[in-house]
C-alpha positions as CSV (number, residue, x, y, z in Angstrom):
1,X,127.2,134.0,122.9
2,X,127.3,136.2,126.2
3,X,130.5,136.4,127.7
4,X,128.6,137.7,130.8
5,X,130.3,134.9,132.9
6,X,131.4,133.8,136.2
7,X,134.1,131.8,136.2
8,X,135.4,131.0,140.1
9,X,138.3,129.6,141.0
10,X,138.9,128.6,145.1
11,X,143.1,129.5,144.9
12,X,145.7,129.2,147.5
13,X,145.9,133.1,147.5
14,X,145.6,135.5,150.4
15,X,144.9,139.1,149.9
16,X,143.3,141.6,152.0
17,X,142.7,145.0,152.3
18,X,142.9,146.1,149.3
19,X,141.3,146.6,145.4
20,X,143.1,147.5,143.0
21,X,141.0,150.5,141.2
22,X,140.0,151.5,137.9
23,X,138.0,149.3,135.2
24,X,140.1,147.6,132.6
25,X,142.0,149.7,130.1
26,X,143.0,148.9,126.4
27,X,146.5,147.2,125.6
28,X,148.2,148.6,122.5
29,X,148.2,145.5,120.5
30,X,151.1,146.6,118.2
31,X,153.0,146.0,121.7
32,X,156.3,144.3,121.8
33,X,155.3,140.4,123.3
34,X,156.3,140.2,126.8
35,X,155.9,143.5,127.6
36,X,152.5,144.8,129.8
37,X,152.2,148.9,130.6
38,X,155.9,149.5,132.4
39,X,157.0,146.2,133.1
40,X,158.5,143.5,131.6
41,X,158.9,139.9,131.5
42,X,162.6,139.7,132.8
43,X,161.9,142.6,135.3
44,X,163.8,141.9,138.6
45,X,162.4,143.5,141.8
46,X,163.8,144.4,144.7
47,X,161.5,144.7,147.3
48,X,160.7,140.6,149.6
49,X,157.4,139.3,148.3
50,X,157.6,137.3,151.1
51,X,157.0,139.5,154.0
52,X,153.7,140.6,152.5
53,X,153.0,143.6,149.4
54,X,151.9,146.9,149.7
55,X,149.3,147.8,146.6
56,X,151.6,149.2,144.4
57,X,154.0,146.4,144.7
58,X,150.7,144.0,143.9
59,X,150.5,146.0,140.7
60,X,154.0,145.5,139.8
61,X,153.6,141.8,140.0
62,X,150.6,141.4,137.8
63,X,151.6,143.4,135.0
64,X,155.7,141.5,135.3
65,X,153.0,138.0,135.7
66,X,151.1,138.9,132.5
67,X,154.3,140.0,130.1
68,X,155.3,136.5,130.9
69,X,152.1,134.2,130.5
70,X,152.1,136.2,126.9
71,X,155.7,135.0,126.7
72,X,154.4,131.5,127.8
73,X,151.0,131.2,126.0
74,X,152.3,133.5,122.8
75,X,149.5,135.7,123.4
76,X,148.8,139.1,124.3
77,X,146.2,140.7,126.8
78,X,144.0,142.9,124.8
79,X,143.3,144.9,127.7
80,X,143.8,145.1,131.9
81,X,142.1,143.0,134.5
82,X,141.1,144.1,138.2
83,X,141.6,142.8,141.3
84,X,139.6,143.4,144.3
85,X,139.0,141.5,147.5
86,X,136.4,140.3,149.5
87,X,136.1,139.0,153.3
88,X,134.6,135.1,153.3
89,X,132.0,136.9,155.9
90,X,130.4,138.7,152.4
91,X,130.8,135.9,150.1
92,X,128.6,133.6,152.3
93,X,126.3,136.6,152.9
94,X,125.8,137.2,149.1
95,X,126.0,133.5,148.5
96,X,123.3,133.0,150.8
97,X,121.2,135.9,149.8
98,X,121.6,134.8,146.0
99,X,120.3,130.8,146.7
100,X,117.0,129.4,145.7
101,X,116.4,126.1,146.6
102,X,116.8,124.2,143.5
103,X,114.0,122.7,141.6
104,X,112.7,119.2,141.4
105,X,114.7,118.7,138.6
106,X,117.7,119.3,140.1
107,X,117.1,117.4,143.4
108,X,115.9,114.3,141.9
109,X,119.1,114.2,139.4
110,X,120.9,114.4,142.3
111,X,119.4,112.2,144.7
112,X,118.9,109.6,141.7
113,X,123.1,109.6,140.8
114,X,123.4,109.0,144.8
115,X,125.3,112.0,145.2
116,X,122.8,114.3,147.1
117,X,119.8,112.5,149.3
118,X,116.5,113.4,149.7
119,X,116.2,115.3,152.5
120,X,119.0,118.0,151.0
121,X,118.4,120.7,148.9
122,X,121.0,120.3,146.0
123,X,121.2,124.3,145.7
124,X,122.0,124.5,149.8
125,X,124.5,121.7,149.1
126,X,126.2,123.7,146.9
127,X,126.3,126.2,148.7
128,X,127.9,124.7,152.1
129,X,130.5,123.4,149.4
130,X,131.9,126.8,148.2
131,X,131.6,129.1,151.1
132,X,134.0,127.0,153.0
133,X,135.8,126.4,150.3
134,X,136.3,129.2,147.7
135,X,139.2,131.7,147.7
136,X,138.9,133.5,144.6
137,X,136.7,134.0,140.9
138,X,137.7,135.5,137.4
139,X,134.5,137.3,136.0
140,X,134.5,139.7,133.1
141,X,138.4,141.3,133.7
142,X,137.9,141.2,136.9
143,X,139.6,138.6,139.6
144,X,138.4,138.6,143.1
145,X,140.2,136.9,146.0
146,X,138.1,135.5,149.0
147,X,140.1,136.1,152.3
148,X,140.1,135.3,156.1
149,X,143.1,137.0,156.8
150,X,142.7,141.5,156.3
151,X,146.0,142.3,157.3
152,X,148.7,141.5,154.8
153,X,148.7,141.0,151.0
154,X,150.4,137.4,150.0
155,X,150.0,135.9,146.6
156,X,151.0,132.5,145.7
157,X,153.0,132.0,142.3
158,X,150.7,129.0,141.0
159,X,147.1,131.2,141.7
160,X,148.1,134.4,140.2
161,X,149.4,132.5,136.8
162,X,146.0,130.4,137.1
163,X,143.7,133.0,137.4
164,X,145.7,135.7,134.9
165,X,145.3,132.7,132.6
166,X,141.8,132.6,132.5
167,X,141.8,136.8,131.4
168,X,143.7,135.8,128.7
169,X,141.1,132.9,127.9
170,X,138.2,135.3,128.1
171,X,140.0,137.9,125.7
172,X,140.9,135.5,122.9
173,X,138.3,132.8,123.1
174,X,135.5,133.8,125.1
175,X,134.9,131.4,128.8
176,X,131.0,131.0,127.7
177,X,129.7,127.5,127.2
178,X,128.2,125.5,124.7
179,X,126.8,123.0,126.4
180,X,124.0,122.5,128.9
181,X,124.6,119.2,130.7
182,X,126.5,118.3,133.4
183,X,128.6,116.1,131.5
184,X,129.1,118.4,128.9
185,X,129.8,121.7,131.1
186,X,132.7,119.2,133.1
187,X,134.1,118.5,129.7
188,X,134.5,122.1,128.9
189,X,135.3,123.1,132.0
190,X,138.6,120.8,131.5
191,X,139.4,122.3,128.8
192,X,139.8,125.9,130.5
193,X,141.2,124.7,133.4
194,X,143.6,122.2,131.7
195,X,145.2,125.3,129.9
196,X,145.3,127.4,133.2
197,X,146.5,124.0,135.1
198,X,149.4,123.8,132.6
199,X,151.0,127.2,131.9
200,X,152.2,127.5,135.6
201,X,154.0,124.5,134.5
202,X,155.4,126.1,131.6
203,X,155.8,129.4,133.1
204,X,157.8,127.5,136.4
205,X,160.2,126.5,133.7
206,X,161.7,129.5,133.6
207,X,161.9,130.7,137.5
208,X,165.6,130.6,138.9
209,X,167.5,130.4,135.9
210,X,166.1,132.8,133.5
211,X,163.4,134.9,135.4
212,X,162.9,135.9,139.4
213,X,159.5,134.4,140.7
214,X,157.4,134.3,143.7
215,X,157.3,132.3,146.2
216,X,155.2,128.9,145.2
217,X,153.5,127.3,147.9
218,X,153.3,124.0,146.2
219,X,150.5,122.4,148.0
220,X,149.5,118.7,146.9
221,X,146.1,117.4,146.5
222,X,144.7,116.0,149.6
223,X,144.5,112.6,150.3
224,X,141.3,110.5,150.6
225,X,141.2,110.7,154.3
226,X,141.7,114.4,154.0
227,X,138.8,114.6,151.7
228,X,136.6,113.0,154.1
229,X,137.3,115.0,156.9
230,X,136.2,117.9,154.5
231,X,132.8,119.9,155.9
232,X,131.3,119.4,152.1
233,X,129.7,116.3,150.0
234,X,132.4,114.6,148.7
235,X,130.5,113.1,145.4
236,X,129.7,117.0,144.3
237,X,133.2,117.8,145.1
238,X,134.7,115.1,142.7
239,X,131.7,115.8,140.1
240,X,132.8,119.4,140.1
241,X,137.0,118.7,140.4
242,X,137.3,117.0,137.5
243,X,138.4,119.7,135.3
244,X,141.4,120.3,137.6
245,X,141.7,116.7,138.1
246,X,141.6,115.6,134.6
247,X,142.4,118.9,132.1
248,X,146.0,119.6,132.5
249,X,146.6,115.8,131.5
250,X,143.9,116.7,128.7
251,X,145.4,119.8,127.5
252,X,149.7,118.3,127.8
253,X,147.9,115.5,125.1
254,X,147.2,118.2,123.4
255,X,149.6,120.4,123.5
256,X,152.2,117.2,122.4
257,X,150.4,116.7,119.6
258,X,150.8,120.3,117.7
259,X,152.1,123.2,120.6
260,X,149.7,125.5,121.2
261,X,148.1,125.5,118.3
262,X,146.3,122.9,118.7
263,X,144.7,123.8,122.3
264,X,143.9,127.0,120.4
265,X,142.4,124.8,118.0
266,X,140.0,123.4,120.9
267,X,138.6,126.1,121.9
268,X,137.1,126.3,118.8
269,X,135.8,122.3,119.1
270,X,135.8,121.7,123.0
271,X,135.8,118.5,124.3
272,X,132.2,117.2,124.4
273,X,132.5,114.5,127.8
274,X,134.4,114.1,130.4
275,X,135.8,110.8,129.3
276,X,137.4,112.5,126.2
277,X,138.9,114.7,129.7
278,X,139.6,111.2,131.5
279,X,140.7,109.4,128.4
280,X,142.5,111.8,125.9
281,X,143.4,109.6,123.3
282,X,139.4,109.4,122.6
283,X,139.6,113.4,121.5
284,X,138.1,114.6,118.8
285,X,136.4,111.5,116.7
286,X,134.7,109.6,119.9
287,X,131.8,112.0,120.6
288,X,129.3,110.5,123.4
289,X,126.3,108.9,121.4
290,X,122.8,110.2,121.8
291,X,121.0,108.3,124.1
292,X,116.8,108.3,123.7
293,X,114.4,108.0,126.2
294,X,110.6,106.7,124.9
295,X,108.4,108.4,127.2
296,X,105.9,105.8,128.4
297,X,104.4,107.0,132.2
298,X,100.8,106.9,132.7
299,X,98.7,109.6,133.1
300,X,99.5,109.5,137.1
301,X,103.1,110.7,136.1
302,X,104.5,113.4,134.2
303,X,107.9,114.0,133.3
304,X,109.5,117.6,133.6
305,X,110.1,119.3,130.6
306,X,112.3,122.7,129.5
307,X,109.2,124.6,130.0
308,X,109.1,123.2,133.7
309,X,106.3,121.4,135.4
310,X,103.3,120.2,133.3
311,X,103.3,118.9,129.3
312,X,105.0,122.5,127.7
313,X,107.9,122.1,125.8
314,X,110.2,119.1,125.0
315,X,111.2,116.8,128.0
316,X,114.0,117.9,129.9
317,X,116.9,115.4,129.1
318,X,120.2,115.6,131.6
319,X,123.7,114.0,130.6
320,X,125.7,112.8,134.1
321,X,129.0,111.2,132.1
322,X,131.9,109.3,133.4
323,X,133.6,111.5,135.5
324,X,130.2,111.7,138.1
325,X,129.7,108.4,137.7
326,X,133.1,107.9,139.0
327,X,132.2,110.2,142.2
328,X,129.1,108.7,142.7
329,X,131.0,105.2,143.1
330,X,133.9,106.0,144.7
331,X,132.1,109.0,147.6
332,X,129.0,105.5,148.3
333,X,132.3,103.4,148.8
334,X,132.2,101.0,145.6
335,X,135.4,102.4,144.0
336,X,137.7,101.6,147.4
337,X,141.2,102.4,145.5
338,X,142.7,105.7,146.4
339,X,142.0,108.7,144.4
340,X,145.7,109.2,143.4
341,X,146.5,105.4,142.6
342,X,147.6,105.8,138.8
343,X,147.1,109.2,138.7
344,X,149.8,111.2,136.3
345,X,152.4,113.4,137.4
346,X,149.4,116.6,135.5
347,X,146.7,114.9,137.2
348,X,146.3,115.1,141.0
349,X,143.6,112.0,140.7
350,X,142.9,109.4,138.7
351,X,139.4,109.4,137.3
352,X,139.6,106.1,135.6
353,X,138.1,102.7,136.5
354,X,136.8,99.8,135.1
355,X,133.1,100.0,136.1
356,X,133.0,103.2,134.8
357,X,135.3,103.6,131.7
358,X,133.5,102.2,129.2
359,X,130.7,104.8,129.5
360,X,129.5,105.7,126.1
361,X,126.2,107.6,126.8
362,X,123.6,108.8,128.9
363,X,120.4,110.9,129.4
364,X,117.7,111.0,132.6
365,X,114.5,112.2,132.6
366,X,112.8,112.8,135.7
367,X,109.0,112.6,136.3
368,X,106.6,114.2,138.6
369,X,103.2,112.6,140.3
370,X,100.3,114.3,138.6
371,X,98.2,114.8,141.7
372,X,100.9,115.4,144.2
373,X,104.3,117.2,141.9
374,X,106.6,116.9,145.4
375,X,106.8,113.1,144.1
376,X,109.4,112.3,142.0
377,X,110.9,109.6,140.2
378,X,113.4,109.1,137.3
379,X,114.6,106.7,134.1
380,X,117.7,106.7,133.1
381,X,119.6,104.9,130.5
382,X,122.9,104.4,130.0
383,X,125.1,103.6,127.0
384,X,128.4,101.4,127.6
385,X,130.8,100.4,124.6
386,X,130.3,96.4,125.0
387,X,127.9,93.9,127.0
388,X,130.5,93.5,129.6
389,X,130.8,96.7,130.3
390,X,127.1,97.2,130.5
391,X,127.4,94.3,133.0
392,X,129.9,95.9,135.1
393,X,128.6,99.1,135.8
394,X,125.1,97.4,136.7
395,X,127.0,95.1,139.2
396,X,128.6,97.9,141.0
397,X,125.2,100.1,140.7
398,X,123.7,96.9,142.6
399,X,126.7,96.9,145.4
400,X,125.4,100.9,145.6
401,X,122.1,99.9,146.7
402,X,123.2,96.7,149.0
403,X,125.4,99.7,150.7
404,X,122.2,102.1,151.0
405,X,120.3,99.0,152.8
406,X,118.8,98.1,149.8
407,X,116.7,94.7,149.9
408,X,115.3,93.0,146.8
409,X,111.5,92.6,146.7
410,X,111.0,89.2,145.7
411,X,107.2,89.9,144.8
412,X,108.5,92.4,142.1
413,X,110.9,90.4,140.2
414,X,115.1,90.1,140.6
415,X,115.2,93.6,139.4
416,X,113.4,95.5,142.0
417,X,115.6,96.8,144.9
418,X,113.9,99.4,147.7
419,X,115.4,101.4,150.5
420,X,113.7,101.3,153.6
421,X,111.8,104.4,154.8
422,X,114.2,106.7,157.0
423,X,116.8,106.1,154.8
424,X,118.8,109.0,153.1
425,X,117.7,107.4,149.4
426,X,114.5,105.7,150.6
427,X,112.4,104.4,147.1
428,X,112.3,101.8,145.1
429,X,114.6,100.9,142.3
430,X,114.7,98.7,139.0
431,X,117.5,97.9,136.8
432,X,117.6,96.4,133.5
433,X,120.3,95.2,131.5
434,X,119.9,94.5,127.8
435,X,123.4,94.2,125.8
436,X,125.2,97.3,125.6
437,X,122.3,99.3,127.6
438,X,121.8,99.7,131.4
439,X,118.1,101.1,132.6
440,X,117.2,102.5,136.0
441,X,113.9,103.6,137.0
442,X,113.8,105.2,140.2
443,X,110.6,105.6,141.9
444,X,108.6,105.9,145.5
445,X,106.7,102.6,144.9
446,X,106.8,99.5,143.3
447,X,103.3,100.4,142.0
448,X,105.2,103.7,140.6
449,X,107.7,102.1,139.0
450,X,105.3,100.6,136.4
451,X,103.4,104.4,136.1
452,X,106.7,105.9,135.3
453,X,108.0,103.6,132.8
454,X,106.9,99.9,132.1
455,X,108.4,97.1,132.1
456,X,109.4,96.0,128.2
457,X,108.5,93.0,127.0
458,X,111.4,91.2,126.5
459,X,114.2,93.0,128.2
460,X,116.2,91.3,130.9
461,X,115.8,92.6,134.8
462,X,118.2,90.7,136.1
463,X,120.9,90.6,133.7
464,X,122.5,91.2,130.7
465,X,120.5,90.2,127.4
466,X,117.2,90.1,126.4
467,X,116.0,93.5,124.5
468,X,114.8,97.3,125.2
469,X,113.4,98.9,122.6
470,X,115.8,100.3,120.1
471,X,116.6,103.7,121.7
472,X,120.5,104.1,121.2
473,X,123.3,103.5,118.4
474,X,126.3,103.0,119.3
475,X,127.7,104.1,116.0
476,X,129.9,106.8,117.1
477,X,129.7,110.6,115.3
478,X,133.0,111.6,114.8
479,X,133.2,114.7,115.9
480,X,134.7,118.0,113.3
481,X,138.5,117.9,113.9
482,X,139.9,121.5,115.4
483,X,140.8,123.7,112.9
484,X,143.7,125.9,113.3
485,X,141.4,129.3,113.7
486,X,140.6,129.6,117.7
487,X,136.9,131.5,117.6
488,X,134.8,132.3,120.0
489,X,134.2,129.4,122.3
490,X,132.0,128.0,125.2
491,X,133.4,127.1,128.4
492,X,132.4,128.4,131.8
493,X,133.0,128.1,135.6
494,X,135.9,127.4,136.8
495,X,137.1,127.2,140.9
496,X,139.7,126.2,142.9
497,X,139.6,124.9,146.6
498,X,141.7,125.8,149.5
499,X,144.3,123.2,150.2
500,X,144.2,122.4,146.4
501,X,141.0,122.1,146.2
502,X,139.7,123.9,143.3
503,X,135.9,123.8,142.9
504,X,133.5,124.8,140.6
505,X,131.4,128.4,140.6
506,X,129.9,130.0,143.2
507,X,127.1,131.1,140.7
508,X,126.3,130.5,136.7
509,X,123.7,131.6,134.7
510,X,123.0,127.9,133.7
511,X,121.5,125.9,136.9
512,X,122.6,122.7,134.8
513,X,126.2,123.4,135.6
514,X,125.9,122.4,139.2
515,X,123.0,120.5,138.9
């Protein structure tokens, strides 16, 4: 696969006025470990770090930071990485320059998961979220730090190991993705920036007593009111965090269970959800199951397939997982525990809950109206593990609409919930339950609902029993066990926030990564 790509990181870095030049040269691989160009791992410099660093002292510092991640990681760079910077002024301009507005795809997975509403184009969302936001990117050896400041050089301990990390990622196992989901993306995503999360911790280790360091700013992960107060949508921002959240706790699992062999091993079999990120112990053998969809709209509605609008191709199929689940809960004010209440000392928040952690599966499909495309609707089914955890989720889904001003419609059956007009998720609603399966149909109309997807015979609307047509197994694929080779591997964006806020990317290839 292409190795062709951006992977951001919003750090706690600032650096202006300067790039360092040159492309990336070769390393001699024969190359005592430890040991980058002229500089070593237990170098000692003279000059304050502190008061700010000319260019050549920047240079120094890289190199003495990479001799000791290889030290750390037992790795060596193949070759040298850049570093440039750029004013937030020209990443918002180029940001802004680069943005379509996203298609009805995108919006209406967004605006169906309650993340993103209606009236706000997902791709513009995303957009407001990372040019406040994002300090810094790793793309193809090259790391470029997003500044305010252009008048002194200042590098934070934690960022630089972070963001070196990821070079070395892309040199030995590649930072393209496998997957195409959201879900799936998030779960790789962990994976990187679990192993960037955790060898600042391994590489701190050593500061004081064995080697001189930087200064480490040591910021902690804002708190729920901070969060609020933030100028971005929260539920994108905890869809996208995850990976930071969730990883490093993700990769210490591993890393306890065989060193870093077997995170090496991962790369080469990536976690495949987010709740193998959230619940580690579930890694490799509980794969998420394959969750069918029987297309059954009328000839009024269409559904969107990978060829785009009209019947070409296979219908597009999206995965959403636990982890946006969880932000789609806890930003529409159903999860009301604080984000860091039985978080980990390696994870900043805790992405676990009980209407949410027995998440087994799930796809959507969304549908367009035949005569009029700018009308959309969705289905979406959801695997859970048991009955009661079916239950659960489809309780607190119903507390999401009473919060939204959803009222039932009592002509339609106990299922049917709609939003008023006005309102940022105005539509109609229906939710089935049927034993370990939850169904939503989202639609503009009552009348729609039935074009979309009918109601099947025998399936429960207001509860749990009754009986969908067979469209899941639960029966688990165990996934292939890492093997000790780390190949070439899929994984992609990664980006960090300012005030600990790491975000994902500014750009991918993929628009499925951010929606």
């Amino acid at each position: 696969m292409s190795r062709t790509r951006l992977f951001a990181v919003v750090v706690l870095l600032v650096l202006s006025g300067c790039a360092l030049p040159g492309s990336p040269d070769e390393f001699d691989t024969d190359r005592e470990l430890g040991h980058v160009g002229d500089y070593a791992h237990d170098d000692v410099f003279e000059f304050d770090a502190s008061d700010g660093l000319t260019e050549a002292q920047l240079e120094a510092v890289k190199y003495r930071s990479m001799a000791r991640i290889e030290v750390v990681r037992g790795l060596k760079y193949e070759r040298d990485v850049d570093l440039e910077v750029m004013s937030r002024a020209e990443y918002r301009d180029r940001r802004a320059s680069d943005t379509e507005n996203a298609s009805a795809f995108t919006n209406e997975l967004w605006r169906g998961a309650f993340v993103v509403d209606g009236e706000t184009d997902v791709n513009r969302a995303f957009a407001d979220l990372y040019g406040s936001s994002i300090q810094g990117y790793y793309v193809n050896d090259r790391i470029v730090i997003i500044t305010d400041d252009t008048d002194e050089i200042r590098i934070d301990r934690e960022i630089l190991v972070h963001e070196l990390t990821h070079a070395l990622q892309d040199q030995h196992f590649g930072l393209a993705r496998e997957s195409e989901t959201i879900d799936g993306i998030r779960a790789e995503n962990g994976l990187i920036e679990g192993e960037a999360g955790y060898v600042p911790v391994q590489y701190d280790r050593r500061c004081g007593n064995e080697w001189q360091c930087l200064p480490d700013s040591q910021v902690s992960a804002a708190s729920d009111d901070e969060i609020a107060q933030r100028p971005f949508n929260v539920g994108l921002f905890l869809s996208i965090y995850v990976p930071y959240a969730e990883g490093p706790t993700f990769v210490t699992a591993l890393y306890d269970r065989g060193g870093w062999d077997a995170v090496d091993a991962a790369h080469d079999a990536p976690p495949q959800s987010t709740a193998q990120l959230i619940h580690p112990e579930r890694y490799p053998d509980a794969d998420p199951v394959d969750v069918a969809i029987p297309d059954r709209s009328s000839d009024e509605w269409q559904p969107i397939t990978d060829g785009g609008d009209g019947d070409d191709g296979e219908i597009r199929t999206e995965t959403i997982g636990e982890a946006t689940l969880f932000a789609t809960l806890w930003a529409n004010g159903i999860i009301e525990r604080p984000l860091r209440e039985g978080a980990t000392e390696r994870s900043q928040y805790n992405y676990s809950h009980p209407a949410t952690a027995g998440w087994a599966g799930d796809s959507l499909h969304v549908y367009q109206q035949t005569d009029e495309p700018s009308q959309t609707g969705h289905v979406w089914r959801l695997a859970w593990e048991s009955p009661s955890d079916a239950t659960e989720f489809a309780d607190a889904y119903r507390r999401l609409l009473a919060n939204q001003g959803a009222e039932r419609v009592d002509t339609a059956g106990n299922s049917i919930y709609r939003i008023p007009d006005g309102e940022a998720f105005e539509g109609v609603y229906r939710i089935s339950v049927t034993g370990e399966t939850v169904e939503i149909v989202g639609a503009p109309t009552v009348d729609d609902l039935e074009a979309i997807h009918p109601t099947e015979s025998g399936s429960n609307q207001g509860g749990s029993g009754g009986a969908l047509e067979p469209a899941v197994s639960l029966e688990r694929t165990a996934a292939a066990g890492p093997t000790a080779t780390a190949g070439p591997t899929a994984t992609a964006a990664s980006s960090r926030p300012a005030a600990s806020f790491p975000i994902g990317p500014p750009k991918t290839p993929r628009a499925p990564t951010d929606g």
